[in-house]
Structure formats: C-alpha cells, structure tokens
Backbone bond lengths (Angstrom), bond angles and torsions (degrees), N, CA, C in turn:
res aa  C-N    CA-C-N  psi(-1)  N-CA   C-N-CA  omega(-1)  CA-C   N-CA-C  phi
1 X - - - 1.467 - - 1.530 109.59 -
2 X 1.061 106.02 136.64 1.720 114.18 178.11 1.180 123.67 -100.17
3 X 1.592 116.22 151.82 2.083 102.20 -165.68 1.474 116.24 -43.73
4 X 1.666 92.16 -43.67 1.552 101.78 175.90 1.919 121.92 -42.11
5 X 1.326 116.02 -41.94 1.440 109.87 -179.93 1.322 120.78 -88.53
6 X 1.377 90.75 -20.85 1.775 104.76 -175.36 1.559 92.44 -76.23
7 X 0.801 136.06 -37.46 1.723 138.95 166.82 1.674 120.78 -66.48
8 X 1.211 111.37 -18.72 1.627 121.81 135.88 1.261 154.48 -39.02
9 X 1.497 88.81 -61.74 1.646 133.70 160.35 1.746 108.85 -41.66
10 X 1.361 83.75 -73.65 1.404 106.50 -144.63 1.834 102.15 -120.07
11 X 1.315 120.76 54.46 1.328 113.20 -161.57 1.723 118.56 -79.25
12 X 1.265 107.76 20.54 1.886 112.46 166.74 1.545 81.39 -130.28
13 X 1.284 136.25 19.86 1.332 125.23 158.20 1.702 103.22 27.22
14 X 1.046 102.59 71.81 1.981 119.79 166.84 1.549 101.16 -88.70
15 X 1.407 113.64 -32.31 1.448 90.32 167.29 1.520 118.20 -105.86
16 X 1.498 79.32 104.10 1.518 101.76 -168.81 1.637 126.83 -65.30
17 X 1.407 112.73 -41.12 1.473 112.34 174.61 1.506 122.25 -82.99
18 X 1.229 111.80 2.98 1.649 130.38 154.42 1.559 107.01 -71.10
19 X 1.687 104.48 -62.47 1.190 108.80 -170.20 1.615 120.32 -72.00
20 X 1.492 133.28 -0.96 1.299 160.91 167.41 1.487 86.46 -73.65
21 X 1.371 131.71 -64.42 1.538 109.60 -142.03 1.907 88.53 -90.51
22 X 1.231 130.37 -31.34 1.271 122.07 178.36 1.622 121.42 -65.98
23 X 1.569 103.55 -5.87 1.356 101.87 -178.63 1.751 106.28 -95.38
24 X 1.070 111.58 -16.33 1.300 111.37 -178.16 2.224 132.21 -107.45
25 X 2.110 75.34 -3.49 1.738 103.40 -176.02 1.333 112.95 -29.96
26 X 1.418 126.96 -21.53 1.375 106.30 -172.50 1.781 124.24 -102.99
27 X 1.387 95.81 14.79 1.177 136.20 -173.63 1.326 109.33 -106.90
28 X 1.400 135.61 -17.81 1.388 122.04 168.20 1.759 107.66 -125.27
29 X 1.295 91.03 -174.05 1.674 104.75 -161.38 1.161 94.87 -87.72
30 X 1.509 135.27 -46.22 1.340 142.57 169.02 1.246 124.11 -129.68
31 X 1.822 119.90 103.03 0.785 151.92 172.61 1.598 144.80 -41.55
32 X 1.619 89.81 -14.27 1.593 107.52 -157.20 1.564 90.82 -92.04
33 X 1.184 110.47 144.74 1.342 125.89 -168.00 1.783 114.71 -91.26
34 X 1.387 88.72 -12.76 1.970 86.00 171.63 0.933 127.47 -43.68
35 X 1.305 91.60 -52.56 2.037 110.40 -156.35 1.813 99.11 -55.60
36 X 1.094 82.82 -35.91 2.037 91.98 178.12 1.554 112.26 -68.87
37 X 1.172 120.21 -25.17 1.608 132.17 -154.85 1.253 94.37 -102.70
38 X 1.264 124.93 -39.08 1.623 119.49 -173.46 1.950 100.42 -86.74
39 X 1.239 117.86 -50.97 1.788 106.09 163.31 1.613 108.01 -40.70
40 X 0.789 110.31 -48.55 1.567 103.95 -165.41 1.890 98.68 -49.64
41 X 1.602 90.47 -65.97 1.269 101.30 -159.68 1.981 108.34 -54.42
42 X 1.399 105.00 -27.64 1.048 87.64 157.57 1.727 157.97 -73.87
43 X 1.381 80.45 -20.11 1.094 92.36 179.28 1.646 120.29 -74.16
44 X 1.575 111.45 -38.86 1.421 138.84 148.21 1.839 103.06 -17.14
45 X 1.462 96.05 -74.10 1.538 112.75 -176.10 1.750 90.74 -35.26
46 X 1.187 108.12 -83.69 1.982 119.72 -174.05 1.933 98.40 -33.36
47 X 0.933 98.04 -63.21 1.349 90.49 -179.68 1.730 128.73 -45.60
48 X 1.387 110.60 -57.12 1.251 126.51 166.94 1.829 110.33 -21.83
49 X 1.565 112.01 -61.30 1.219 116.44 -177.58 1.664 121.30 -73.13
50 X 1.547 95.30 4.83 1.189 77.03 165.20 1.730 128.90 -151.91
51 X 1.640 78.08 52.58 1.659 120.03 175.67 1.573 93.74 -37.47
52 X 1.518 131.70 -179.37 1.085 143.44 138.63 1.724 121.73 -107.61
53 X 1.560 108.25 115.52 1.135 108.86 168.20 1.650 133.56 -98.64
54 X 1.370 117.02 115.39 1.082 127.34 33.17 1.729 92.47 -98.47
55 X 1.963 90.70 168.93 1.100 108.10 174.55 1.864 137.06 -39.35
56 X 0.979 103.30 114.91 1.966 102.11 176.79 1.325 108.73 -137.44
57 X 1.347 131.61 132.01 1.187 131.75 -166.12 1.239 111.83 -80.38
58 X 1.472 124.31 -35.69 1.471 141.86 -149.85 1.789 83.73 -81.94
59 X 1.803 112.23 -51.55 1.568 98.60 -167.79 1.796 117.09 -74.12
60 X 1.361 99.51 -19.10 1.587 104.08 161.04 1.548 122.48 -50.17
61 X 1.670 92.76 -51.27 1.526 90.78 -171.68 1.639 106.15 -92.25
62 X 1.310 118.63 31.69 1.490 121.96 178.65 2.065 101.03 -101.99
63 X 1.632 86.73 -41.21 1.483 94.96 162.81 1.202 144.53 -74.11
64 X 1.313 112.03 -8.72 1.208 134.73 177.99 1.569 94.82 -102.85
65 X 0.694 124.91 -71.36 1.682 117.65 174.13 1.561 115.09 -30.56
66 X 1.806 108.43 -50.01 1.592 95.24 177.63 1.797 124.60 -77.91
67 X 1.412 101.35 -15.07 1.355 89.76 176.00 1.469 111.12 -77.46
68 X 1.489 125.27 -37.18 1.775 104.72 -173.40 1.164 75.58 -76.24
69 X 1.565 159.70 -146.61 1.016 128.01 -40.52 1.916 92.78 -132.53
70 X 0.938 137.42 -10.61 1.313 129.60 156.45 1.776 118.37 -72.29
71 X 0.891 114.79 -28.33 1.614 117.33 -170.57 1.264 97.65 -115.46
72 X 1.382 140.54 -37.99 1.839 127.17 -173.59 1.131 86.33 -116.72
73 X 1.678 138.63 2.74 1.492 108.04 158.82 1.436 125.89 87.44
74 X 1.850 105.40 -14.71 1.327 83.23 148.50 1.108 171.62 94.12
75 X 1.869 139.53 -40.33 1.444 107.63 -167.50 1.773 114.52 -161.02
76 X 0.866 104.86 177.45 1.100 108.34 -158.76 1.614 128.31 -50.15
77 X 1.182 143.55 145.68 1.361 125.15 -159.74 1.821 98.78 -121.47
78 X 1.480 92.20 103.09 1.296 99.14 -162.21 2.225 93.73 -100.26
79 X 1.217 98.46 -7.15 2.043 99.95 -172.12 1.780 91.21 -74.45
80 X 1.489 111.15 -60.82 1.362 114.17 -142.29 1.881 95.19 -131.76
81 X 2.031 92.99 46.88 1.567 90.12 166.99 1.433 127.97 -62.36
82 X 1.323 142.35 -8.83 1.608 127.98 -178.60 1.556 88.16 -111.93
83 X 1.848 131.10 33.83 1.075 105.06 150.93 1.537 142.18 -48.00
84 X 0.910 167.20 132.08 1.713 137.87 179.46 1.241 110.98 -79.98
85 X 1.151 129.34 -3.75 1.559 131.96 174.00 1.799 108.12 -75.31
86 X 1.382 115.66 -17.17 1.388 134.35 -171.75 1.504 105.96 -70.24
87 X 1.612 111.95 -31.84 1.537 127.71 171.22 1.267 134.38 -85.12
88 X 1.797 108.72 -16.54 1.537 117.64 -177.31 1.709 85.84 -94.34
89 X 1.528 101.46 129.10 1.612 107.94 168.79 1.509 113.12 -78.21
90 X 1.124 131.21 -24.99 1.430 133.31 173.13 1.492 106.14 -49.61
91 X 2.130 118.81 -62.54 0.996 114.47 -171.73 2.060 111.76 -86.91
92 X 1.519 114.05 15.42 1.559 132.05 164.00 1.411 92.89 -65.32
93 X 1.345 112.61 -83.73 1.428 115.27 -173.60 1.506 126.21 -61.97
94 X 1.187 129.10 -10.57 1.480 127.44 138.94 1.262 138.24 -51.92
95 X 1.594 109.46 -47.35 1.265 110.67 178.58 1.768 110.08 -104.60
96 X 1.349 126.79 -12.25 1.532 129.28 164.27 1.721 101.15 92.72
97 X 1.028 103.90 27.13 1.273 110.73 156.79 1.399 123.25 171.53
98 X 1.510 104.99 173.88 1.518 119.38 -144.41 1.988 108.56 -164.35
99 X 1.344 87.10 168.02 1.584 96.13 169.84 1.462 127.90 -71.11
100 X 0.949 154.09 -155.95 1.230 148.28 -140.95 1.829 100.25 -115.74
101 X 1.575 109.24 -45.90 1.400 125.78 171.09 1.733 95.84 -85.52
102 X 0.821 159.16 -91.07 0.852 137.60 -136.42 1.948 121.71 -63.97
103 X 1.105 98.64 -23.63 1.555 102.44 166.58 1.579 109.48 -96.61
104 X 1.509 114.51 5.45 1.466 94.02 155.40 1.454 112.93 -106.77
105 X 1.002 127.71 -0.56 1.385 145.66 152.89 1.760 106.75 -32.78
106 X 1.615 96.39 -63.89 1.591 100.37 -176.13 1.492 98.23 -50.03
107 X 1.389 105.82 -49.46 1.862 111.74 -144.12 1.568 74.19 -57.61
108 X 1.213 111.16 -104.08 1.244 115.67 -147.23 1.902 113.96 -26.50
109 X 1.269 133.38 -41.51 1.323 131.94 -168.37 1.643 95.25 -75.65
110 X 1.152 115.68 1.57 1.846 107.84 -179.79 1.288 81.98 -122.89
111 X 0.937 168.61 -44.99 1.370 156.16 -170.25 1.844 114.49 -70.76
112 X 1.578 94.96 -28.30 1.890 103.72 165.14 1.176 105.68 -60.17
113 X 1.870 129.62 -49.47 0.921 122.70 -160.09 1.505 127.38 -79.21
114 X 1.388 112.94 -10.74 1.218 135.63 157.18 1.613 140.44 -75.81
115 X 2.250 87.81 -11.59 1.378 87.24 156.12 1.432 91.45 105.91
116 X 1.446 131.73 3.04 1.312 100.09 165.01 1.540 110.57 -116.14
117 X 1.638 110.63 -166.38 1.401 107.23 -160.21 1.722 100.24 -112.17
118 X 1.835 98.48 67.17 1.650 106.81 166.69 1.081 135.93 -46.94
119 X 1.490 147.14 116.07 1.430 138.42 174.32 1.655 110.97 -120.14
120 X 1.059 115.76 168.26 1.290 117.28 179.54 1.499 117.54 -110.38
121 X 1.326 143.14 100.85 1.506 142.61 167.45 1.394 127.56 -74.34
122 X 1.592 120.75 134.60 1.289 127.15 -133.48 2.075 83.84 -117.76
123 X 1.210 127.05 87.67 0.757 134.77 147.96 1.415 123.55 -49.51
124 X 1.719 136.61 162.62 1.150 109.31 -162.23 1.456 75.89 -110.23
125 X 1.543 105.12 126.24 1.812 101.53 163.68 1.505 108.43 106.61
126 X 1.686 106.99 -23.15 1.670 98.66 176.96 1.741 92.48 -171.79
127 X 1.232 86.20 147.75 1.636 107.21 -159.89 1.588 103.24 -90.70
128 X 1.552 111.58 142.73 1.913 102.25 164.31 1.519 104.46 -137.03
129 X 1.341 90.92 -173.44 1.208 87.41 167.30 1.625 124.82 -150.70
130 X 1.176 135.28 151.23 1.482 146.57 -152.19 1.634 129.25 -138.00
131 X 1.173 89.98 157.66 2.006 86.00 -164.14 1.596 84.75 -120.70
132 X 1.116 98.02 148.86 1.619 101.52 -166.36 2.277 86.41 -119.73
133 X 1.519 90.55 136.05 1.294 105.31 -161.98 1.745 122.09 -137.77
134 X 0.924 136.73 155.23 1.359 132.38 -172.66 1.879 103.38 -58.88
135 X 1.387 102.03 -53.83 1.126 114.06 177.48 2.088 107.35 -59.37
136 X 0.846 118.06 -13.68 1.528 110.95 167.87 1.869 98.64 124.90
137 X 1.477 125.96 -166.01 1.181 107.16 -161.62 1.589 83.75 -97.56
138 X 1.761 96.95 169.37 1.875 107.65 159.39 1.480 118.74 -150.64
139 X 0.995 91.33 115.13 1.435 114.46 -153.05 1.933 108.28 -86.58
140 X 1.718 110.82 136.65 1.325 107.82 178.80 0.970 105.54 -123.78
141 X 1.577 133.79 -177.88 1.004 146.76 154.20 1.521 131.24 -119.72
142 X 1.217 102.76 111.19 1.721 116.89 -159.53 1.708 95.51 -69.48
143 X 1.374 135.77 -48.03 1.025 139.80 -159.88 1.834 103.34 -67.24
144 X 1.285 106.89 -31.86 1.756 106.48 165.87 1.449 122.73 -104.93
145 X 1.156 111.74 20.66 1.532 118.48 154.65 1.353 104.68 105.99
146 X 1.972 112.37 27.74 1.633 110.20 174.88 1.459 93.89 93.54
147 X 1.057 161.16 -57.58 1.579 164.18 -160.76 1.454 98.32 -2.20
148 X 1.632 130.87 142.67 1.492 112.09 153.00 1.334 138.73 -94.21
149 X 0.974 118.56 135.21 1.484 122.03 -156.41 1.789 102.00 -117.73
150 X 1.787 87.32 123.01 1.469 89.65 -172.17 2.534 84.79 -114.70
151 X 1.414 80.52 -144.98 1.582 90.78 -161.05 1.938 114.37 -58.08
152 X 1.511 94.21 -38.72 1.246 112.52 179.05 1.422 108.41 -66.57
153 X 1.814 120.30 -36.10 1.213 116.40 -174.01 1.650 107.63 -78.77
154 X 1.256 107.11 -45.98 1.428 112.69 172.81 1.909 109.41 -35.69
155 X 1.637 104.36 -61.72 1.346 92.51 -176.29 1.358 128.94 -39.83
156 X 1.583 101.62 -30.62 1.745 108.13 -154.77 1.526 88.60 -73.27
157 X 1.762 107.69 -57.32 1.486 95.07 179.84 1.500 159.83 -4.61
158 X 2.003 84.12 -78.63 1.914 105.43 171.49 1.550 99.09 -83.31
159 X 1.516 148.36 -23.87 1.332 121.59 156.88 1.740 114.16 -45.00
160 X 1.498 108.17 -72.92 1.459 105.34 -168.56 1.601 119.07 -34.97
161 X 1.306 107.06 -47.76 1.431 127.13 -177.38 1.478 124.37 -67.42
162 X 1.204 109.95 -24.12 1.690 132.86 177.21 1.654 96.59 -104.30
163 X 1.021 119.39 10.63 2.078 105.83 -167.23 1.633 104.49 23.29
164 X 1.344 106.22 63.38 1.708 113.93 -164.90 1.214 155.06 22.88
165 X 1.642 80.02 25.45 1.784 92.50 177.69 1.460 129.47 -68.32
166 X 1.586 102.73 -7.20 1.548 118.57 174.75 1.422 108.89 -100.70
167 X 0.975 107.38 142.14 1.762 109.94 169.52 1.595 90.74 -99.76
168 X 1.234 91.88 154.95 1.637 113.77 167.53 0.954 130.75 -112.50
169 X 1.437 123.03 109.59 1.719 135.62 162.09 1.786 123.57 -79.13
170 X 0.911 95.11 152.87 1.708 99.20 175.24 1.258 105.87 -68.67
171 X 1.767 130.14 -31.67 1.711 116.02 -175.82 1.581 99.88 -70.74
172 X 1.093 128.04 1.67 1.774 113.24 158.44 1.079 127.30 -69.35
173 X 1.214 118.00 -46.76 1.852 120.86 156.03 1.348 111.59 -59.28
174 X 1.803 118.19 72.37 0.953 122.42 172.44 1.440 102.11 -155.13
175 X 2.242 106.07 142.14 1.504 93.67 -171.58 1.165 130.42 -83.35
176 X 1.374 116.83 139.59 1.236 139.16 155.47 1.554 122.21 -35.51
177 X 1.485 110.97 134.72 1.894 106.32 -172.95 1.691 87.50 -81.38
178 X 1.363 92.43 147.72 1.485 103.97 161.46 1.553 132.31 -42.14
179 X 1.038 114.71 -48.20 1.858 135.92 171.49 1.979 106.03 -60.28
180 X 1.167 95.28 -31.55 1.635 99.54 -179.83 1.362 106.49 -77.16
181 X 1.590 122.45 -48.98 1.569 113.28 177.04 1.210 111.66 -64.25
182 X 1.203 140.40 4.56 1.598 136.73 -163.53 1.806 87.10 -109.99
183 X 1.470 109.45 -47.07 1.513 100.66 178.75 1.660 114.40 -61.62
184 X 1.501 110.58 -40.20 1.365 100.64 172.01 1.650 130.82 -68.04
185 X 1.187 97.28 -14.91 1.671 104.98 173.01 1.391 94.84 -76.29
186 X 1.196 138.94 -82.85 1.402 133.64 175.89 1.332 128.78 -10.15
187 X 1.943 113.84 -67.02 1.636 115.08 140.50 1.448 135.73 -31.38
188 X 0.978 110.22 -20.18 1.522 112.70 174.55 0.901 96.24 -54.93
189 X 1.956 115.87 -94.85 1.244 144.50 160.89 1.742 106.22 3.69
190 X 1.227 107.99 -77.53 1.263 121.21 -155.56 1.548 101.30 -51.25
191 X 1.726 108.34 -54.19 1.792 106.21 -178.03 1.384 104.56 -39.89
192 X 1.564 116.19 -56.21 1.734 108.58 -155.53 1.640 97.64 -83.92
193 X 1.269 131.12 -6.30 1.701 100.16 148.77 0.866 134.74 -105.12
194 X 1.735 125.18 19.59 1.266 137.75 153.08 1.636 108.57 -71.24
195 X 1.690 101.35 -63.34 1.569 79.24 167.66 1.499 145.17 -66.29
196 X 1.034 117.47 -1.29 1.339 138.65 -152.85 1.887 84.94 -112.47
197 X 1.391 120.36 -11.13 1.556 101.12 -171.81 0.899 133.37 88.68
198 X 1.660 117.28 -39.30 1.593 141.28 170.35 1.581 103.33 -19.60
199 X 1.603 130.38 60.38 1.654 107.56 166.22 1.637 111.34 -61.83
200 X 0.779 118.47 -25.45 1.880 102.12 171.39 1.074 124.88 -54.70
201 X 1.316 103.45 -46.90 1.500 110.31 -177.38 1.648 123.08 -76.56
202 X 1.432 91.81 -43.69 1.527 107.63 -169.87 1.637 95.04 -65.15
203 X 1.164 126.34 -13.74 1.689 129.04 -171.44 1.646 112.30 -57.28
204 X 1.829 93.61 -49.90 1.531 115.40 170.14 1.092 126.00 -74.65
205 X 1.147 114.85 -35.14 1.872 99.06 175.78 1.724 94.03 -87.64
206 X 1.178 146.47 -26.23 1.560 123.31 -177.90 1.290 84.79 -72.67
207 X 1.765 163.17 -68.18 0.759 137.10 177.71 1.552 128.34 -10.23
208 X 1.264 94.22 -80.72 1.877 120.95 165.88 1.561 113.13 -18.48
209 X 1.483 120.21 -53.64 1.425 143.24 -149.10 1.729 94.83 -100.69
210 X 1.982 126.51 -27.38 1.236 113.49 151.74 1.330 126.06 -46.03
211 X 1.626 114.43 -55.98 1.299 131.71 -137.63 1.786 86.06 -95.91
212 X 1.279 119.60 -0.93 1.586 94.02 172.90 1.345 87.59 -112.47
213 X 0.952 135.78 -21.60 2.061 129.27 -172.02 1.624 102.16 -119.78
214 X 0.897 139.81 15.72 1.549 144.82 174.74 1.599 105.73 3.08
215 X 1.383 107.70 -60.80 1.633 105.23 177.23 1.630 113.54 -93.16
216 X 1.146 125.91 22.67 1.611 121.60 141.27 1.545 120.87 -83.93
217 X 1.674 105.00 105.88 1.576 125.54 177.72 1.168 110.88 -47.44
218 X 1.379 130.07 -18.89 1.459 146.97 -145.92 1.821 103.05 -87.76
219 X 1.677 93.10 -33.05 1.862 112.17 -179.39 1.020 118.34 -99.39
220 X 0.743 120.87 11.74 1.725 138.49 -165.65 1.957 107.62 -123.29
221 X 1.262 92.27 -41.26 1.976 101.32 168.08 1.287 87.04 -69.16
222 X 1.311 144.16 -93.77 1.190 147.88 -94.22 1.585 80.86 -98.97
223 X 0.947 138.52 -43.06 1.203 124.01 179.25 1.889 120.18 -64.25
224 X 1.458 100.42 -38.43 1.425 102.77 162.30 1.468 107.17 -46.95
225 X 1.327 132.63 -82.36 1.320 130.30 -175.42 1.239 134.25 -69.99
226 X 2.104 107.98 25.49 1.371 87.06 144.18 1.762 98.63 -116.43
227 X 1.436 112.80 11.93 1.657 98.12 169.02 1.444 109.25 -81.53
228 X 1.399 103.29 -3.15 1.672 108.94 169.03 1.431 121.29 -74.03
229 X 1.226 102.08 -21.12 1.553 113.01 -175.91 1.423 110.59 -98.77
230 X 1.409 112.16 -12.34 1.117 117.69 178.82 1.646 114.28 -108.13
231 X 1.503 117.79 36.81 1.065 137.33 -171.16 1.908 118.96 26.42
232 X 1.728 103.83 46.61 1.010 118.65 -176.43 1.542 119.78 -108.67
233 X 1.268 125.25 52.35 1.297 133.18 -174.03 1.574 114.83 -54.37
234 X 1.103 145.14 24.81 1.078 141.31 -156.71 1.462 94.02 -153.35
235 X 1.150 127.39 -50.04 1.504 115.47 176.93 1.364 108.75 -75.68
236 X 1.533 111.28 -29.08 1.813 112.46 -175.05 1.761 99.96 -56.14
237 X 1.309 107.77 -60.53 1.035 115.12 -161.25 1.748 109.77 -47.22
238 X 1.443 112.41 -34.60 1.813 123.49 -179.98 1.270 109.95 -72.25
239 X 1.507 115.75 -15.11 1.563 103.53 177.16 1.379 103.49 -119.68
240 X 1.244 142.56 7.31 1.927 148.94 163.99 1.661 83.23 -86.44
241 X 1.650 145.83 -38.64 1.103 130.36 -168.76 1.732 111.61 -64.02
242 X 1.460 87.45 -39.29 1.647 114.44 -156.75 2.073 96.33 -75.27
243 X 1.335 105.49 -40.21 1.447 119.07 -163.16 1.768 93.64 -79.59
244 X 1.213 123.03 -28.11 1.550 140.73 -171.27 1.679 109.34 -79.10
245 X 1.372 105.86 -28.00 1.353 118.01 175.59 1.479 116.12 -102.53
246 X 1.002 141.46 5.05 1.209 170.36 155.36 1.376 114.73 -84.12
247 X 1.267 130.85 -52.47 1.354 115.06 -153.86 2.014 99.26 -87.11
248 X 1.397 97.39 174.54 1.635 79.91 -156.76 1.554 75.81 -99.64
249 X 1.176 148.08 3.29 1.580 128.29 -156.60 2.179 88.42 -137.28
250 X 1.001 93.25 163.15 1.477 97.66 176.23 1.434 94.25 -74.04
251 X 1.803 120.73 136.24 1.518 108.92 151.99 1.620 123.41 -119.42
252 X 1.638 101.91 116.96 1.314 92.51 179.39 1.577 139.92 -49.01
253 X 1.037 111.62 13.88 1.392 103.29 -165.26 1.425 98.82 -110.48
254 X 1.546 114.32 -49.32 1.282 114.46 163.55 1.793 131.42 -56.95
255 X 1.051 84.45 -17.25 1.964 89.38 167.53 1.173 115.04 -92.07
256 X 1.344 134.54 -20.62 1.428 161.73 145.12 1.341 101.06 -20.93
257 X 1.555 113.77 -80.98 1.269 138.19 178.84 1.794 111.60 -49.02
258 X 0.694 116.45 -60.20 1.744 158.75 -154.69 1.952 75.29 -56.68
259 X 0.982 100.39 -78.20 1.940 121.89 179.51 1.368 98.18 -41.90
260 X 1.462 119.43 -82.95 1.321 116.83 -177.93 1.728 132.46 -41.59
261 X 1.997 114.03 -34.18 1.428 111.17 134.78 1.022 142.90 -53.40
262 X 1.281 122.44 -32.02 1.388 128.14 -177.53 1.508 117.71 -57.94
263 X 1.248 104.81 -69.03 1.684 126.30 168.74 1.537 104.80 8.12
C-alpha cells in the first residue's frame, strides 16, 4: 500500500504507526507496515497483564513508561540527532531510539492500544506526547524517558529547542490532529535533505508533504524548487502554477519564477 491509499483508507490517519511507516516508505528497505503492527501489538499484549487492578491511570502509565524505556531501552538519540534513520519507526524500534516525534509516535500508538485517548503535541522544535483526560490533557515526553510535562516543563522545552527564539504560551500544549504529526515527521526528513542538497531524496518527502496537505501552497513551492535543482523546468513550473492557485495572497516570488519559466 502506498501513502497515497493508505491516506484513502484512513484519511485522519488514527492509525498512526502504519501511517509513520507509509509516510516515509521510500526510505526503507521494507516498507510493509506489519512488522511494526504486530511489535506493537505485542507489546500491548505484555502490557495488558499488567494493568492495575483496580483501575489507576498514573500506575498504567508507570507501566507503560517502564516497558519502552526501562526494559526495551528506549531513548532518546541525543549523539546522532539529524540521523534520518531517527525518523523511520521500523529502524526506531531496531535500534531503541529516535527523535522526539518519532518515539512519541510509539507512545501514543501503544498507549491507544491500551485504551487510552493518546494524542501527539506539536511543540515548536520538539515533539510530546499526551493523554487527553476528563481532568484536562497530561502531557509526556517520550524522548526523556516519558517524564510529565506540565506548563513549566513545556516552557523549558521550546526555549532549549528554539535557543529562545520562541516564547511560550500554554495554547501549545494542545493536541495535534493525527494527519499533522505524519506531516511533521515527513518535515523532519525533508529539512535535512534540503539542507543537505539531497534532490533525490528531498523529491520524495516534498512529494510526501503534498499528498498529506495537498492544499498547502507552501508544498507545492518547495517542491517546484527542488525540480529546479533538478534541472526539471517543466514539472517546477506545474507545481509554482498549482502553489500560485492556492495561495490566498499573490506571492511575488513565485510569479517571479513563473515569468522566468514561461519565456
């Protein structure tokens, strides 16, 4: 199945660690999203038995906290963070660690399976993740070993991560749609082979980053200019048309361009 159908399927992509490995398919050796779906579920299974009766959420999620990262280890990959292997969840769960979204990816899709109501929050600069609750949301962080992170923790976060160029509000600790963390996993990727030059690569995830936001003009430029780099004037020009019709404001730069193809 290709992102494209799996985005058919499943178009708020709730199943998220399916929809993680289809967003990044052209990037691994094997693509098929089972092999991920049956770990999960196993691990789920291990978990299951060791619910707390009676019910407490805090000792659930104490157990769930110790199995990823006390017993499988876990954690955040702070040596060789702009690896790109840090973003494929297949090779996350091989090697026991990952980026900030992609190991909250796990949390939350193992924390669905246990029945609660996981979401993912889009911090600016580093990803968490949160259980949405009567009592209001509570938010962790998979990349430091699950920890909970309330307003104060949040701040420390998007400062460190922004070298404080962001100020921090409380409407950031707020959840994220499912389909949006799949675009930001994709963005990951995509920044470090834009910077990195990578037009091969970067071809597929600006691809990737259409087919989950189709009407963001924003994917549609950036993809023009790297078929520009890839001495592809003819496709640039179909997606600066496409990105030109989309955007709600005139943008000069793309009409700029737009002129200079035309010629």
């Amino acid at each position: 199945m290709s992102l494209l159908e799996y985005l058919r399927e499943d178009p708020e992509c709730r199943n998220l660690a399916e929809g993680a490995v289809h967003a990044v398919a052209p990037a691994l050796d094997d693509p098929d999203p089972d092999h991920v779906a049956l770990q999960l579920n196993e691990w789920a299974f291990t978990l299951a038995g060791r619910m707390p009766l009676p019910w407490n959420t805090h000792k659930a999620l104490d157990a769930l906290n110790h199995l990823l990262f006390a017993e499988l280890g876990f954690t955040g990959d702070r040596e060789t963070y702009d690896d790109p292997l840090n973003a494929l969840l297949p090779a996350v769960i091989a090697r026991r660690k990952g980026l900030p979204i992609s190991l909250s990816i796990l949390w939350i899709d193992l924390a669905r399976r246990m029945g609660f109501d996981a979401v993912g929050v889009r911090l600016p600069g580093h990803f968490i993740a949160a259980l949405r609750t009567d009592f209001g949301l509570l938010c962790f962080d998979p990349f430091h070993q699950g920890r909970p992170v309330g307003e104060e923790g949040g701040a420390e976060l998007v400062k460190s991560a922004t070298a404080g160029r962001v100020a921090f509000h409380r409407d950031m600790l707020s959840p994220a749609p499912d389909r949006q963390i799949l675009v930001r996993l994709v963005r990951n990727l995509h920044l470090r082979f834009m910077h990195a030059e990578d037009w091969e690569e970067a071809l597929w995830t600006g691809t990737h980053l259409i087919l989950l936001e189709p009407s963001n003009p924003r994917a549609h430029k950036e993809r023009a200019f790297i078929h520009l780099q890839r001495d592809e004037p003819g496709q640039a020009l179909i997606d600066l048309r496409m990105a030109l019709h989309l955007s709600p404001d005139p943008d000069p730069e793309i009409q700029a361009w737009m002129r200079q193809l035309e010629r």
